[in-house]
PAVOGU-802643 format. One line per field, with one value per residue (C-alpha): x, y, z; residue number from 0; residue in one letter. Coordinates in steps of 0.05 Angstrom, whole numbers, plus 5000, padded with zeros to 4 digits. Example, Ala and Ser with C-alpha at 12.3 -4.5 7.8 and 13.67 -1.06 7.14 Angstrom:
2
xx	c(5246,5273)
yy	c(4910,4979)
zz	c(5156,5143)
pos	c(0,1)
code	c(A,S)
//
This chain:
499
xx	c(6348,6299,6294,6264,6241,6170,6151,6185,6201,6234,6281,6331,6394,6440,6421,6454,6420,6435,6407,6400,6389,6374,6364,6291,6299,6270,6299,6299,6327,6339,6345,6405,6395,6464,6455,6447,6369,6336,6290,6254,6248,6226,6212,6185,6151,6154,6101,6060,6075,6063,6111,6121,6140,6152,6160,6207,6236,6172,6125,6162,6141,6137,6090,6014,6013,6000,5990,6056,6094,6074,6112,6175,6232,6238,6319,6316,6266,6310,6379,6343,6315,6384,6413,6364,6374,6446,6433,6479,6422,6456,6464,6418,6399,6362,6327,6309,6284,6243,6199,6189,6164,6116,6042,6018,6067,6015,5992,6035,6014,5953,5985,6021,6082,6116,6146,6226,6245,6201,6175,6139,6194,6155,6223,6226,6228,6177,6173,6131,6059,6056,6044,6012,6004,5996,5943,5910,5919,5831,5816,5819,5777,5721,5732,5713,5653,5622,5631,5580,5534,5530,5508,5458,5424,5411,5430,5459,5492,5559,5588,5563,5633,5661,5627,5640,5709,5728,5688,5722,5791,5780,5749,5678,5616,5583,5534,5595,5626,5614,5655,5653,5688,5762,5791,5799,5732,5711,5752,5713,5645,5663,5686,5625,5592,5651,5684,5631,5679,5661,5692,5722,5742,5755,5832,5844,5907,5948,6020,6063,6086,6008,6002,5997,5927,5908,5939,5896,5833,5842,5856,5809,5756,5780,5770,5700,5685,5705,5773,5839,5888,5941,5906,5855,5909,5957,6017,6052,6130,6166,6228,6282,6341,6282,6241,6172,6126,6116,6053,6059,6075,6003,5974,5994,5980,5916,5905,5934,5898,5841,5792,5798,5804,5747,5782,5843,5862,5920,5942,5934,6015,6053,6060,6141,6161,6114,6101,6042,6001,5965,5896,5855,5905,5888,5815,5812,5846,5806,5740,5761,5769,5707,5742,5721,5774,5780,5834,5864,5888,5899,5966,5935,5882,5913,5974,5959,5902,5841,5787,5757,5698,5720,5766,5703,5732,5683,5707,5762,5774,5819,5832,5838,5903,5960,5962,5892,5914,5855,5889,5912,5843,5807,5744,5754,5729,5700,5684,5621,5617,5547,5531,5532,5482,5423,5454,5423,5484,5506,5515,5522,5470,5461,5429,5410,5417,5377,5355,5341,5410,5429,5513,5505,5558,5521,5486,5561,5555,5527,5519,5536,5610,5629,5621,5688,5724,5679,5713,5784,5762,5725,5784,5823,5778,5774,5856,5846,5788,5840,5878,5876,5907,5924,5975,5984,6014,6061,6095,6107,6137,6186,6191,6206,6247,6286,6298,6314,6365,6406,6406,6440,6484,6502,6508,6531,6531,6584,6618,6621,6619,6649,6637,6554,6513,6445,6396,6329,6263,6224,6204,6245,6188,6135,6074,6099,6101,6069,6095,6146,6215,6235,6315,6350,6419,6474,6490,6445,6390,6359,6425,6422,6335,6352,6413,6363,6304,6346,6365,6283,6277,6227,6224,6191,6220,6201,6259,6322,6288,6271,6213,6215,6150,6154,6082,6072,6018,6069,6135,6185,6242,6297,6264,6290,6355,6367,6351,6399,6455,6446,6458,6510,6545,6534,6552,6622,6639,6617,6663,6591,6564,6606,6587)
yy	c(6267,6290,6230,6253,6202,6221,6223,6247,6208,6237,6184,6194,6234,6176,6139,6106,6098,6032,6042,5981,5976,5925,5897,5919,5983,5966,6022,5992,6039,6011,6058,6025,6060,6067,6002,5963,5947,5967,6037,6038,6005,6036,6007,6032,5979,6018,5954,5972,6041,6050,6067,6015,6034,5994,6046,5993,5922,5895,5916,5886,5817,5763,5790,5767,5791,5732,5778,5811,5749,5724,5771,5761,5709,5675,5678,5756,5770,5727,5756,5826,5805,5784,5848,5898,5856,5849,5774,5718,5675,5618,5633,5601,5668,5683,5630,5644,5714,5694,5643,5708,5754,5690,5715,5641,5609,5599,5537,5508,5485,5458,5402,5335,5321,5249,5216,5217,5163,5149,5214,5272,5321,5382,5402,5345,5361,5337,5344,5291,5329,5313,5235,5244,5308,5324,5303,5356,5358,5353,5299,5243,5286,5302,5225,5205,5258,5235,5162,5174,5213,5152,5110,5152,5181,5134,5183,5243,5298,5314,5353,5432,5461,5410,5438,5504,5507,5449,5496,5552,5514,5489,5550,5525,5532,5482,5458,5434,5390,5324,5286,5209,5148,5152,5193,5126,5102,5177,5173,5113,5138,5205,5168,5130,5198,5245,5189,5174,5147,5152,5121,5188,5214,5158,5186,5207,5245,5232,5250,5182,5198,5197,5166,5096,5095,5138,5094,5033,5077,5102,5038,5001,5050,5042,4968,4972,5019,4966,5004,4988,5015,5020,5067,5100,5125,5189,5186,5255,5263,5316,5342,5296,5323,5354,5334,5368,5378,5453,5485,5506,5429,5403,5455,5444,5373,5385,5431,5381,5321,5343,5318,5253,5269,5248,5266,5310,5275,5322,5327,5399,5382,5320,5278,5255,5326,5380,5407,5461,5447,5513,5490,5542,5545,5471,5469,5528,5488,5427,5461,5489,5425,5401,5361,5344,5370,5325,5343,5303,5351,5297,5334,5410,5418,5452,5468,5516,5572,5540,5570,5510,5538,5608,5567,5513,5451,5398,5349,5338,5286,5291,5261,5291,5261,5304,5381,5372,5321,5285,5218,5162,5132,5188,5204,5231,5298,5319,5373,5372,5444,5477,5474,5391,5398,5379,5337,5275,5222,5149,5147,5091,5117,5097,5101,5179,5191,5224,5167,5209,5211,5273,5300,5336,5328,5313,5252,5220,5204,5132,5132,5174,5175,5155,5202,5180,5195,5256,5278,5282,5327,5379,5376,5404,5446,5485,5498,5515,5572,5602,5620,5628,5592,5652,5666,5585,5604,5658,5629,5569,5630,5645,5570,5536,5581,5584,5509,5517,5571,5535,5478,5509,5545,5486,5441,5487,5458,5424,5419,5360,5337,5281,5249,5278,5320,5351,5366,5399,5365,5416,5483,5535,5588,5600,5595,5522,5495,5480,5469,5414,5395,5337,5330,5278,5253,5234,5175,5118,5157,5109,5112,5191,5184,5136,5173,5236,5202,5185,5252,5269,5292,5258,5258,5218,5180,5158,5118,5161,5220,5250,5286,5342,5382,5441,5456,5522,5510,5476,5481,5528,5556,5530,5459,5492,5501,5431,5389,5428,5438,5367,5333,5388,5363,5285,5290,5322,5284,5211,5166,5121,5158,5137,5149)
zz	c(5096,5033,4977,4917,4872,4842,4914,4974,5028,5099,5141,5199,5180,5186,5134,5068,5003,4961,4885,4840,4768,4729,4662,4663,4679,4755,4798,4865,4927,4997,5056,5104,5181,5217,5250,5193,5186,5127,5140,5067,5001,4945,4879,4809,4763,4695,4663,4719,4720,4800,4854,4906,4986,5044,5104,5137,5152,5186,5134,5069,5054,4996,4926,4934,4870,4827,4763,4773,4789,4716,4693,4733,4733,4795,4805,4789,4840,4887,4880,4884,4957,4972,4950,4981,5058,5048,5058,5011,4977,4980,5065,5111,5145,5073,5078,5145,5129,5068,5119,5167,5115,5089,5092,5100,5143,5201,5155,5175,5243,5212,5191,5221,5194,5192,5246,5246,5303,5354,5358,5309,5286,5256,5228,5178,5099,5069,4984,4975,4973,4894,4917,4982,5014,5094,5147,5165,5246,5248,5209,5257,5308,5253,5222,5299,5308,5231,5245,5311,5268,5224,5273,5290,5230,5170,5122,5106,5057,5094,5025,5046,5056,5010,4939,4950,4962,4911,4860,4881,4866,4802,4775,4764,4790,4839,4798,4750,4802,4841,4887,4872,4873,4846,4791,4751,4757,4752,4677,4654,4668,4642,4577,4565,4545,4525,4482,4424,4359,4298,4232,4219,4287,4335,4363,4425,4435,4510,4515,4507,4590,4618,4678,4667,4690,4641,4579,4610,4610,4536,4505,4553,4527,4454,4443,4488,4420,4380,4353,4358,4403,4351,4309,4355,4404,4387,4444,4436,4449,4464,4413,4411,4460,4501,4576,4559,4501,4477,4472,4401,4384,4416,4382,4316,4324,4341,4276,4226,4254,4291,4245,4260,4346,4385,4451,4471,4544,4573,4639,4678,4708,4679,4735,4708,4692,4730,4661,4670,4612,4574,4588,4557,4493,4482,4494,4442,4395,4402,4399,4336,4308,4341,4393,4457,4510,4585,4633,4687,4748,4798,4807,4783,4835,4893,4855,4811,4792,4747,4708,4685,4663,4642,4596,4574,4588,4571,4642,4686,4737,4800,4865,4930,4958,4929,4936,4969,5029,5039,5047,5014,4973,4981,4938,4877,4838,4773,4736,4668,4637,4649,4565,4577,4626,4585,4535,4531,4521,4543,4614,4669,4716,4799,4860,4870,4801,4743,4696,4648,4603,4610,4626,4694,4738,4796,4752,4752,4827,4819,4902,4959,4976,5048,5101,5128,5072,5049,5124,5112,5045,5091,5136,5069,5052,5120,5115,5047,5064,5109,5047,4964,4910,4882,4954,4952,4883,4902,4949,4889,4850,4898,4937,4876,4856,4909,4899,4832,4846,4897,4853,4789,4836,4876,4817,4753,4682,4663,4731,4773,4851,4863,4795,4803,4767,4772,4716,4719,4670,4690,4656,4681,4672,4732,4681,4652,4721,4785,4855,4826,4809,4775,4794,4746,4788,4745,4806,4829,4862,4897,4955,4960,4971,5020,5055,5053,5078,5152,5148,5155,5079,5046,4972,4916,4869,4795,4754,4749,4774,4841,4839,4888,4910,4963,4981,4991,5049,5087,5066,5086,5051,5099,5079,5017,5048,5086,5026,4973,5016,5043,4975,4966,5021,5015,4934,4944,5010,4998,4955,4946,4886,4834,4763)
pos	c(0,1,2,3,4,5,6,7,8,9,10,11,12,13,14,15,16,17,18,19,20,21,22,23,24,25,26,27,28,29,30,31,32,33,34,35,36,37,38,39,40,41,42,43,44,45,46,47,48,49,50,51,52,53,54,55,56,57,58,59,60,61,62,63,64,65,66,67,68,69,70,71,72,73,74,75,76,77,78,79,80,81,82,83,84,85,86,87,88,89,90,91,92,93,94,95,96,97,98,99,100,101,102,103,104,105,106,107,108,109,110,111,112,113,114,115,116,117,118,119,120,121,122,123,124,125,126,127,128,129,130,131,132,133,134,135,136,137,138,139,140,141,142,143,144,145,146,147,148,149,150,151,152,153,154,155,156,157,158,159,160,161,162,163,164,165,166,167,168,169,170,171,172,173,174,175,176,177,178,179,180,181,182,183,184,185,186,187,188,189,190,191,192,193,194,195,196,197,198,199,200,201,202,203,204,205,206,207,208,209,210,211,212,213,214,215,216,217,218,219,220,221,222,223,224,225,226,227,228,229,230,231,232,233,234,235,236,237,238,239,240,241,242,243,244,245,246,247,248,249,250,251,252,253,254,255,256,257,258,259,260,261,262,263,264,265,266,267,268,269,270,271,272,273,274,275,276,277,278,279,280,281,282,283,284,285,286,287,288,289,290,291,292,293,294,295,296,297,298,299,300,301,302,303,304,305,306,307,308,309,310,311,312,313,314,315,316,317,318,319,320,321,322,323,324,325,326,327,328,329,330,331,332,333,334,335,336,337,338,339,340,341,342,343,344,345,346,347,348,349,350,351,352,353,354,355,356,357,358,359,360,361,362,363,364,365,366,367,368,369,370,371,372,373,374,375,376,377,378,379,380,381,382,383,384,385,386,387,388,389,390,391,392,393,394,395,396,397,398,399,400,401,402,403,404,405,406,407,408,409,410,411,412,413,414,415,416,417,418,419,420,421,422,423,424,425,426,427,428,429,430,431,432,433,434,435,436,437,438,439,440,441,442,443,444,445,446,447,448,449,450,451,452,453,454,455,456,457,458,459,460,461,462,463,464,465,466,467,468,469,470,471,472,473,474,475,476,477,478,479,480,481,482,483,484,485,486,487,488,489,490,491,492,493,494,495,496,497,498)
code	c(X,X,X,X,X,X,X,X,X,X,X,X,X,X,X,X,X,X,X,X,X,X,X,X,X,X,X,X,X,X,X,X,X,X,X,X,X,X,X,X,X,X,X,X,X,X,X,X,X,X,X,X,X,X,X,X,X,X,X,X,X,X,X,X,X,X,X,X,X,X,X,X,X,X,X,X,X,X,X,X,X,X,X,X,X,X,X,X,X,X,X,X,X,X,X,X,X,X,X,X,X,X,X,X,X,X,X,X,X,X,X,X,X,X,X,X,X,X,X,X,X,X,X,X,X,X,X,X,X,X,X,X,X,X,X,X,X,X,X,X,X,X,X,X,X,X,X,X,X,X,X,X,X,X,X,X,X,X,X,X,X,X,X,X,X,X,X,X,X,X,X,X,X,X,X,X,X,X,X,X,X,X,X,X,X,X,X,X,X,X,X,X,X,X,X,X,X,X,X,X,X,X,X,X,X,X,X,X,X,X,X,X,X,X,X,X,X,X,X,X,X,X,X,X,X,X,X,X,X,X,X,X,X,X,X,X,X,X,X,X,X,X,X,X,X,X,X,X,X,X,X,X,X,X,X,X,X,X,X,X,X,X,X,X,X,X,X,X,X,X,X,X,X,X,X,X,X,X,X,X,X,X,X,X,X,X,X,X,X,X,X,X,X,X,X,X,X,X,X,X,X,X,X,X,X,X,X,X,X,X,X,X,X,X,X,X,X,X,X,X,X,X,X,X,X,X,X,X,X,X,X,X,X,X,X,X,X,X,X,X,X,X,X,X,X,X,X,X,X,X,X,X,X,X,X,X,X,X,X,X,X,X,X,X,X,X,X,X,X,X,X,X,X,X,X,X,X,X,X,X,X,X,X,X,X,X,X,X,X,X,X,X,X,X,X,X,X,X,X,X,X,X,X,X,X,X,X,X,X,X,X,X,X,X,X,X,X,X,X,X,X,X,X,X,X,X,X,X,X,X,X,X,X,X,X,X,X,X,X,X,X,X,X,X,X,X,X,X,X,X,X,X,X,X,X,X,X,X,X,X,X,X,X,X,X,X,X,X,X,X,X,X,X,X,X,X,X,X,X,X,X,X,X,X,X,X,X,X,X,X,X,X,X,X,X,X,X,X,X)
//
């Protein structure tokens, strides 16, 4: 039949028309065949103002859009898949059919997954990429083939690949970045120039939840100044009642006190939380009151898009073991904006190293790091070249909030399983979150991590709270799936979780 919708588009006669609606005026029309499979979709974005057409099944697939996901809500976009393929979101078949129409599921097999009894079961769940992420499947091959280059050459610059597509992640360009050491040490030395108190300003502003590293650096680097801890350190909150600190409240902190801020320490994602911290808001806001603005995206990098300098960040510090799955001690990153360059400033200076003072990035790398190590990070680097953040973050869109779906609708407010409840920390919207969800259980959540983990879903925990982290380059959404529906079940069957 003839469909006439701004366009015309021609199908076989038996075919049904199903014609959704919704809140946002999104007209979205799915052409049913007699048999059931879906012949067309057709979709009109009115903030877009273009007409959207998938010719059939095999060609729809998951948004690569990262500007138009912005601009969506996760569980909307979900329950409108579910209602153009006829599919229950909650069913396991949904699941199913969101990992087939996955543009960058073939990352998967790039990666070794943990062992589950005596043998490696690929089909294991494993959140736990915010802590430690993968092995990439070449990194023992290429630590092998470096370690006999080392014995035979004396020395040698193994970090080609590596600056490139670290710059390319973080936004920056290679001259901004170095890789050295660990992103504690990388803090300190970074501090020694970017941290210069005065009597006037000598704060520095972290959130009261930093990583505990990162409240050992600050007041370690406080008293080396000769100031006190106690008056020199700003520890933001959020709101009573509340899990994360709003934007608007580090802002106006910032504004009313900034005068007296040397250094506004944040965190790209809060490690407790997976807040998604507005990174080129805050710098703004601390160059306006002449602050100095340092960022640490030990669990950013990989996550989530960066424009670190687009957005002028004076340094940031990561390491390479989380969302970039270089291994456990892995060297470290950082990042010195371009307009530092030839700043002459304090600086602990090494082997290799300009000893003239000055704040370039590369001058932070007081020796070579090891070739070994410098290995597993080109190993990351190759799986990362095969894709973008910007796809790496649209499958979070819909990954994550997929999770987040079949948790509220597994666990609703105010209803109970068993005597258990569920609660989410985390930002409910995409662009105030990365990759992770911190799950608070109203039962001891050590048991259900450990009744999980022999199930093969591996999950990490911090206090009360399980922090749960599908990576999009190798998580699928039946992982997805298996973990809600296995709490689900082990919640409302077990007589072991009492409250």
């Amino acid at each position: 039949m003839m469909l006439c919708f701004h366009i015309s588009v021609t199908y076989a006669r038996e075919s049904r028309l199903y014609i959704q609606r919704t809140q946002l005026s999104l007209l979205n029309i799915v052409i049913w065949a007699a048999d059931g499979t879906i012949r067309g979709n057709i979709s009109n974005n009115p903030t877009l103002g273009v007409l959207f057409v998938a010719e059939s099944q095999d060609t729809m697939t998951l948004s690569t859009d990262l500007n138009y996901l912005r601009t969506r809500i996760p569980k909307k976009e979900l329950v409108g898949l579910s209602e153009a393929t006829g599919l229950s979101i909650t069913s396991k078949r949904f699941a199913e059919y969101l990992d087939e129409k996955d543009p960058i599921s073939f990352l998967q097999k790039y990666f070794h997954y943990p062992s589950v009894g005596d043998q490696e079961n690929e089909s294991c769940v494993y959140f736990c990429g915010n802590s430690l992420g993968l092995q990439p499947r070449s990194s023992c091959g290429e630590m092998l083939r470096v370690y006999d280059r080392c014995c035979s050459e004396d020395d040698f610059d193994d970090d080609d690949m590596v600056i490139p597509m670290m710059a390319k992640l973080v936004g920056a360009k290679m001259d901004e970045i170095a890789m050295n050491s660990s992103l504690t040490v990388n803090i300190h030395f970074l501090m020694i120039s970017f941290y210069q108190p005065t009597p006037e300003r000598h704060k520095i502003l972290i959130e009261a939840k930093a990583f505990p590293s990162d409240h050992y650096v600050t007041q370690s680097q406080i008293r080396y100044n000769s100031f006190c801890p106690e008056t020199s350190l700003i520890t933001m909150e959020p709101r009573e009642g509340e899990s994360y600190i709003r934007t608007e409240d580090i802002l106006d902190l910032i504004d009313s006190d900034g005068d007296s801020i040397a250094l506004v320490l944040l965190p790209g994602v809060q490690y407790y939380t997976g807040q998604l911290f507005d990174i080129k808001r805050i710098t703004e806001a601390a160059h306006k009151k002449g602050c100095i603005a340092g960022f640490d995206l030990a669990h950013a990098v990989g996550n989530v898009d960066l424009s670190l300098h687009e957005w002028n960040v004076d340094f940031a510090v990561w390491c390479t073991y989380k969302y970039l799955n270089s291994g456990p001690g892995c060297v470290g990153g950082l990042f010195v904006h371009e307009t530092h360059a030839d700043v002459k400033v304090n600086r602990f200076p090494g082997k290799g190293t300009d000893h003239v003072l000055t704040t370039k990035a590369k001058d932070y790398v007081l020796s070579p790091p090891c070739p070994l190590l410098l290995s597993n990070v080109r190993c990351s680097m190759d799986v990362f070249s095969k894709t973008s953040i910007e796809e790496l973050r649209c499958k979070s869109f819909y990954l994550t909030g997929y999770l987040q779906f079949l948790i509220e609708e597994l666990f609703p407010s105010g209803e109970e399983h068993s005597g258990a409840t569920i609660s989410i920390l985390t930002p409910s919207n995409f662009s105030e979150r990365g990759a992770q969800l911190s799950l608070v259980f109203s039962v001891p959540v050590t048991e259900v991590n450990k009744e999980i983990a022999g199930k093969g879903i591996f999950c990490d925990l911090r206090s009360n709270t399980m922090r749960v982290a599908p990576a999009p380059m190798y998580c699928r959404f039946v992982d997805v799936y298996r973990f809600a529906t296995t709490i689900h079940g082990m919640l409302r069957k077990s007589v072991n979780y009492g409250v």
